[in-house]
Legacy VTK file of the C-alpha trace (Angstrom):
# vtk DataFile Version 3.0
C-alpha trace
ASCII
DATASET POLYDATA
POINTS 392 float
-50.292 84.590 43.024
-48.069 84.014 45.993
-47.983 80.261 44.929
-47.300 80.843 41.183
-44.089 83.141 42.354
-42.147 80.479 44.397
-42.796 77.697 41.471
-41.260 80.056 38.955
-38.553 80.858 41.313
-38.067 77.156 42.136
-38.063 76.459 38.556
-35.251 78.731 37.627
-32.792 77.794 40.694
-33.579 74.076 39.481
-31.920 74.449 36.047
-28.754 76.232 37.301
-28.101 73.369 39.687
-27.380 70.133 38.323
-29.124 67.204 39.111
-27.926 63.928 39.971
-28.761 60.335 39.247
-31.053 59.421 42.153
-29.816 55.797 42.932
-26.252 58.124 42.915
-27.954 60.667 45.296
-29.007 57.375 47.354
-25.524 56.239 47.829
-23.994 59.345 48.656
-26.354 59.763 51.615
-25.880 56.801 52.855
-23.564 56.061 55.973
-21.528 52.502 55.060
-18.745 51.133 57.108
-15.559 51.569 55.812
-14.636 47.580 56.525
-15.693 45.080 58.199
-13.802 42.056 60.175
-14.974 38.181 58.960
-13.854 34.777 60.268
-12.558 33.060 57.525
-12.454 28.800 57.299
-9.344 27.624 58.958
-6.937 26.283 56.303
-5.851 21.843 57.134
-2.329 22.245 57.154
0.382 19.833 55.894
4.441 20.356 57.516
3.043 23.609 58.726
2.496 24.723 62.564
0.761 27.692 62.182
-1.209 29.019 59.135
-2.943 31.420 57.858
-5.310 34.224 59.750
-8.844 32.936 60.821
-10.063 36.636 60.723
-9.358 39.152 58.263
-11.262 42.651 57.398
-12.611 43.618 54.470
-12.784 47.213 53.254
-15.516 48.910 51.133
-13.432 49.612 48.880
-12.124 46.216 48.236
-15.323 44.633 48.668
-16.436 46.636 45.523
-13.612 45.428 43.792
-13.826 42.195 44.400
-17.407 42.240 43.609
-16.763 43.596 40.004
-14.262 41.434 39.359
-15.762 38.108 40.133
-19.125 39.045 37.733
-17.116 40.710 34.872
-15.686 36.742 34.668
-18.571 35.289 35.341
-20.117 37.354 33.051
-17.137 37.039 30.135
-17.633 33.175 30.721
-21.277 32.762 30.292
-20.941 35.401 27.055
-17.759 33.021 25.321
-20.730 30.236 26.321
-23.135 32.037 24.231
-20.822 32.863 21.847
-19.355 29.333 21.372
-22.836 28.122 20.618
-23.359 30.978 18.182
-20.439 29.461 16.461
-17.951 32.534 16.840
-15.701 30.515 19.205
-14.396 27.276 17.517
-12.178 24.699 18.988
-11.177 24.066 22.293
-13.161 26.428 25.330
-12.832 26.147 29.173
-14.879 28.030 31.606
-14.723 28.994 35.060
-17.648 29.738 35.905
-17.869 29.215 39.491
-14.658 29.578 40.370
-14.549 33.384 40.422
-13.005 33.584 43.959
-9.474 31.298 42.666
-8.385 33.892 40.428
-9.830 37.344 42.069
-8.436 35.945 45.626
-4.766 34.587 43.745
-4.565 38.159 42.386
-5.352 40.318 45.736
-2.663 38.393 47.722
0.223 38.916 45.688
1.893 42.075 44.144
1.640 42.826 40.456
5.027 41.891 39.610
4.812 38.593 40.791
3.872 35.810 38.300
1.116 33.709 37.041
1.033 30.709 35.004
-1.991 28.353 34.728
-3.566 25.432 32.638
-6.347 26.322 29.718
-8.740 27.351 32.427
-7.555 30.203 31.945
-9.457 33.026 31.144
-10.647 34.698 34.825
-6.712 34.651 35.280
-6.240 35.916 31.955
-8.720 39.174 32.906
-7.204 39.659 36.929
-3.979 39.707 35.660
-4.632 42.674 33.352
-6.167 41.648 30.345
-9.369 43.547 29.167
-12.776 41.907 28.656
-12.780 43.092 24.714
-8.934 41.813 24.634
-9.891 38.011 25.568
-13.362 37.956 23.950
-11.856 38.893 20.671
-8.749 36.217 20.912
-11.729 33.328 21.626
-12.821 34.499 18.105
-9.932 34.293 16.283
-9.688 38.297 15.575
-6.864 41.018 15.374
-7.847 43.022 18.255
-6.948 39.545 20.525
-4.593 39.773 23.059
-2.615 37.509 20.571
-3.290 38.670 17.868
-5.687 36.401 17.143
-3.412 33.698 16.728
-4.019 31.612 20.308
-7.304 31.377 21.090
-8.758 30.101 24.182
-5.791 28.167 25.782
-2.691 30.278 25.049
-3.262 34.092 26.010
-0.397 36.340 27.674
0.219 39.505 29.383
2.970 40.701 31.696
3.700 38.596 34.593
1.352 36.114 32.875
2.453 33.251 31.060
-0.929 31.568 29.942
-2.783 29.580 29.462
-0.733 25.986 28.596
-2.752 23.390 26.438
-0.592 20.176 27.689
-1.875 18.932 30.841
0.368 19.513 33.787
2.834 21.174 31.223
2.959 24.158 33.083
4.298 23.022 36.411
7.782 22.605 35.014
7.236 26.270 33.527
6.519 27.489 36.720
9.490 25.867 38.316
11.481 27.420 36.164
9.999 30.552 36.703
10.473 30.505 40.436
14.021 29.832 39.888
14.760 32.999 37.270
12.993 34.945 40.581
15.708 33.360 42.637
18.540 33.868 40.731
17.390 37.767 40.240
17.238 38.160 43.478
14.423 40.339 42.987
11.828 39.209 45.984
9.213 37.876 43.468
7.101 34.269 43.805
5.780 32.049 40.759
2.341 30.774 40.999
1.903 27.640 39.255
-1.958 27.072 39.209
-2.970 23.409 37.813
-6.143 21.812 37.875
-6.807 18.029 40.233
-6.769 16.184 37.108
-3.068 17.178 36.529
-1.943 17.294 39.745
-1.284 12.775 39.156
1.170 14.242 36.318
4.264 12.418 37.111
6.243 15.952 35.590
4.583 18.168 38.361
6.535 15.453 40.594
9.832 16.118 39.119
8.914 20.348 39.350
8.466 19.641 43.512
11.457 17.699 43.859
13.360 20.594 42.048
11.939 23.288 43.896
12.313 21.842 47.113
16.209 21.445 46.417
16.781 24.327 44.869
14.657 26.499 47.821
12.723 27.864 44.719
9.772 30.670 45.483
7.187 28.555 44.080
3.674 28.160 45.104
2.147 24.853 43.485
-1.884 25.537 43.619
-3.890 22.752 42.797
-7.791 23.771 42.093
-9.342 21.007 42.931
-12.913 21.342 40.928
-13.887 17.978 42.171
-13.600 16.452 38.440
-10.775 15.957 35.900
-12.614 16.443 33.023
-15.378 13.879 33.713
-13.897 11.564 36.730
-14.474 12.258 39.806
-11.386 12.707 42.124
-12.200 9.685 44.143
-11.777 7.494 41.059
-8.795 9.039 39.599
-6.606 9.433 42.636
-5.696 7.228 45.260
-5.279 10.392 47.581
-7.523 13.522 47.079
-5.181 15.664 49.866
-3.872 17.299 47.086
-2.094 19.654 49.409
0.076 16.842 50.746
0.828 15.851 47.359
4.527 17.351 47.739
5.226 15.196 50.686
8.635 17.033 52.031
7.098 20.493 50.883
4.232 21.823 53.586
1.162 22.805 52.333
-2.230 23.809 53.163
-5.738 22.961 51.947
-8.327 26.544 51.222
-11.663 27.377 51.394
-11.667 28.202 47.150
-14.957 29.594 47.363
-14.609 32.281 49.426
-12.450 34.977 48.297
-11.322 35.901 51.866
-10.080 32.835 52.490
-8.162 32.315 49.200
-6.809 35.799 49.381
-5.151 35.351 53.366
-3.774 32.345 51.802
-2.101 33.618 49.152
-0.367 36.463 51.444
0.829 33.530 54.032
1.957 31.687 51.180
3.834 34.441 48.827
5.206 35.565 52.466
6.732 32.128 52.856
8.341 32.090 49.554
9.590 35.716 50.154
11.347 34.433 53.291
13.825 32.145 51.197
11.830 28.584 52.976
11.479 27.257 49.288
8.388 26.073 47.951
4.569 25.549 48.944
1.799 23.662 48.114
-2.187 25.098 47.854
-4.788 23.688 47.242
-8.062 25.300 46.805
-11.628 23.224 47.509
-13.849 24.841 44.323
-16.379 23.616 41.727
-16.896 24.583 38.081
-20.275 25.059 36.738
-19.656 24.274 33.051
-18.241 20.908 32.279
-14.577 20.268 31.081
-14.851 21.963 28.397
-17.967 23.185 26.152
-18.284 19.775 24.537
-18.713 18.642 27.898
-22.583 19.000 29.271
-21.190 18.416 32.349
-24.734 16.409 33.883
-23.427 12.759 32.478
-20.721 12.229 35.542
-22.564 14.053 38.165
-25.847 14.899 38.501
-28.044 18.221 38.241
-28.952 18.471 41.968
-25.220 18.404 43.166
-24.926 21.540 40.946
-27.694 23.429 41.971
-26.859 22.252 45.499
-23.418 24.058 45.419
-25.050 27.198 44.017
-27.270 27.635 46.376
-25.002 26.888 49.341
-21.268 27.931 48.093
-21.456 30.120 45.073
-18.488 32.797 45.557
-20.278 35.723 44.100
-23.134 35.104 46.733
-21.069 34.553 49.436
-19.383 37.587 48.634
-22.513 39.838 48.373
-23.971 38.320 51.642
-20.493 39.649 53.597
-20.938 43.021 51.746
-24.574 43.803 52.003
-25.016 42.185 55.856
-22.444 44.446 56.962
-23.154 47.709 55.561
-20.770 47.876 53.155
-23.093 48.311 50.532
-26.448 48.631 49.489
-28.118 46.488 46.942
-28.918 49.152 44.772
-25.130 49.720 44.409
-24.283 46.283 43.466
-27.358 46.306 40.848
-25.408 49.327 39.110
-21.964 47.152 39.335
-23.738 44.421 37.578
-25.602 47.275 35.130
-21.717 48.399 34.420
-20.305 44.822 34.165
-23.410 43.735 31.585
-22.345 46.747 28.992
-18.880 46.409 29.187
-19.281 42.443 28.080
-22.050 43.059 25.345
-19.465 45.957 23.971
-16.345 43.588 24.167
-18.482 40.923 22.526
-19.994 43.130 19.631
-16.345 44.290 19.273
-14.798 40.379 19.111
-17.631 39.512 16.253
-16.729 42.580 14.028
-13.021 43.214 14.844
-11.174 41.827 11.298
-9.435 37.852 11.504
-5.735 38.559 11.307
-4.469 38.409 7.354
-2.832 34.805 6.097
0.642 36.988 5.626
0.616 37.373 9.559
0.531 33.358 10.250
4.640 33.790 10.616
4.778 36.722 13.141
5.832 37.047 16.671
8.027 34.039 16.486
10.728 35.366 18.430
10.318 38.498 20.156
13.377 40.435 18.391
14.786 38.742 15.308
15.587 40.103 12.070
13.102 38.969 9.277
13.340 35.352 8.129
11.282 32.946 6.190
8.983 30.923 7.440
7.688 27.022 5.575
4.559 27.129 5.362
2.570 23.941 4.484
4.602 22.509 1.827
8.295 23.709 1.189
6.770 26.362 -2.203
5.011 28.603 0.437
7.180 30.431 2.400
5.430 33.192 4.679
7.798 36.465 6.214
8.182 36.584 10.138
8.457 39.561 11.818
9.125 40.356 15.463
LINES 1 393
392 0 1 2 3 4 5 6 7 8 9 10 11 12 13 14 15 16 17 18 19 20 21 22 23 24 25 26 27 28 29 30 31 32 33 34 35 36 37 38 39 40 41 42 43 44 45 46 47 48 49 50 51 52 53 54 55 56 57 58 59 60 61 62 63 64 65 66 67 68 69 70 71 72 73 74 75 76 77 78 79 80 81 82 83 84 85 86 87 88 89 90 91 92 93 94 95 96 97 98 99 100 101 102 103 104 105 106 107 108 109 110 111 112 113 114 115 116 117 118 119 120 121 122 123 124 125 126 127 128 129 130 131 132 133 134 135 136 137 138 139 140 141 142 143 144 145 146 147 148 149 150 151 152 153 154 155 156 157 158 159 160 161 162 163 164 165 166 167 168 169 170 171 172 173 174 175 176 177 178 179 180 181 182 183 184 185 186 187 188 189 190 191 192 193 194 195 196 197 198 199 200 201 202 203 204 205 206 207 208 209 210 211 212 213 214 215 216 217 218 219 220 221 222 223 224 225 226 227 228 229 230 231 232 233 234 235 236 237 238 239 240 241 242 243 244 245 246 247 248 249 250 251 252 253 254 255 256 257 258 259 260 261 262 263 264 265 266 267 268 269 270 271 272 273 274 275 276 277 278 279 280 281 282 283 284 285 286 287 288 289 290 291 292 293 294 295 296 297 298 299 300 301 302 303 304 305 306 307 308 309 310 311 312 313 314 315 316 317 318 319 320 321 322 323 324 325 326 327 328 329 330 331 332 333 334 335 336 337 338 339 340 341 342 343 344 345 346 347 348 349 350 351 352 353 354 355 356 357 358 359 360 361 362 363 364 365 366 367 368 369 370 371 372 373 374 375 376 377 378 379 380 381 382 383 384 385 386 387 388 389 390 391
């Protein structure tokens, strides 16, 4: 009788108190460290005599962060894969897969007002720069709900501070430049980072941007991400130097681990801190590897082989290098990460569902956005009897 009492009683103090999620219950009772200190590859240095830090601590919070970030785009990239192949993405698509830790570590060492501009590898930038998941999964499809509008597709997105996304190779080095030099002549402390890939970095243009911004003192940082391939040659057989980072001769630079996010985030602080200090421009460039080809008419397997890929998953991929750091040092526990990646999976099937329903912008938009304020004007369209309204 005794026994039947206390499980009634239990039963009724059970249903006024709520109950929570048991991995949740796990985590709260578990002690983590708020950081922990790492030694981070020393940077090769070019005109420089010191570098950047060859320690550096890591909080939980940022840890988590990071975490999220770098499998939401590795996630987004392998689900524009998918949907490329389901025929929802048409023309031109480059992934960056792989290279998580460029674009997560570019964005934690700089300040949000700062700016970005990149080649068509764009889309991890794209997302740490601001852009939502649904917002760049629904411009790869061509819909209204795109970040623009629909209308650029995989190469030319935009947000604040961001500038895309270019489609010309090396086009965007001259942008950047420029850039820099509306920073300078503001006045307003902020640095231009001018991300190109190897392949570009022989562009006799990006030449003409160093020359510039070494005259001029310009707060540029030049970052070559040097994926080991422009489009399918190998760097040995393109370039007669691969020390990309010495590429600007009379501008120092410094050569990065780009597959840890550690060491690509110290670098960007040293480097935005040099541009802040009115020494001019610097040169980065950041050791990484794509898993995707070129693009995704690229297989990728005809100019290197299998093995090397699997090899540098294995040994060097970013996300794994970044979960060994959290999880070996208590920042962590598995069965937190395992909900991140739960999280991360829904918010890309969502986005995607949403970029395959969302409505294709309507033929009387093709004139839009031209200039961003303008009074209404005609637009030619395809022969000189259609004429289409454009609207700021």
């Amino acid at each position: 009788m005794k026994k039947m009492f206390v499980a009634a009683v239990s039963r009724v103090l059970s249903k006024g108190v709520p109950q929570k999620p048991a991995s949740r219950v796990l985590v709260a009772s578990c002690n983590y460290s708020k950081d922990a200190t790492f030694e981070i590859k020393k940077c090769d240095l070019h005109r420089l005599e010191e570098g950047p830090p060859v320690t550096t601590v890591l909080s939980r919070e940022d840890g988590l962060k990071y975490y999220k970030l770098m499998q939401t785009v590795r996630r987004m990239e392998l689900k524009a894969d998918q949907l490329y192949k389901q025929k929802f993405i048409r023309g031109f698509c480059h992934l960056c897969d792989g290279q998580e830790a460029c674009c997560v570590g570019l964005e934690a060492g700089i300040n949000p007002t700062d700016h970005v501009i990149t080649s068509y590898r764009a889309h991890g930038l794209c997302y740490t720069r601001g852009l939502s998941v649904r917002s760049i999964l629904a411009e790869l499809t061509g819909r209204r709900g795109g970040c623009a509008k629909g209308k650029g597709g995989s190469m030319h997105m935009y947000s604040k501070y961001f500038y895309g996304g270019n489609g010309i190779v090396g086009a965007q080095g001259p942008l950047g430049a420029g850039i820099a030099l509306a920073c300078k002549y503001k006045g307003n402390d902020e640095v231009s980072l001018t991300v190109y890939g190897d392949g570009a970095a022989n562009q006799g243009q990006l030449s003409e941007a160093y020359n510039m911004a070494a005259l001029w003192k310009l707060p540029c940082i030049f970052i070559c991400e040097n994926n080991r391939y422009g489009m399918g040659t190998a760097i040995e057989r393109a370039a007669a130097s691969t020390d990309y980072y010495k590429r600007g001769n009379f501008i120092p630079g410094l050569r990065v681990d780009g597959m840890d996010v550690l060491c690509v985030r110290e670098a960007t602080k040293f480097a935005a801190d040099y541009c802040r200090s009115g020494k001019g421009p610097i040169v980065m460039e950041l050791q990484t590897y794509r898993y995707h080809g070129h693009s995704m008419s690229d297989p990728g397997v005809s100019y290197r082989t299998r093995e090397e890929i699997q090899n540098v998953r294995s040994k060097s991929d970013p996300i794994t290098l970044l979960k060994d750091k959290i999880l070996n040092n208590k920042l962590a526990s598995i069965e937190e990460l395992k909900e991140i990646d739960v999280e991360v999976r829904k918010e890309i099937d969502d986005a995607a569902q949403f970029a395959i329903t969302d409505p294709e912008p309507p033929l009387e938009e093709i004139g839009h956005h031209i200039y961003s304020s303008s009074p209404p004007f005609e637009v030619r369209g395809a022969n000189q009897w259609i004429k289409f309204k454009s609207i700021s």
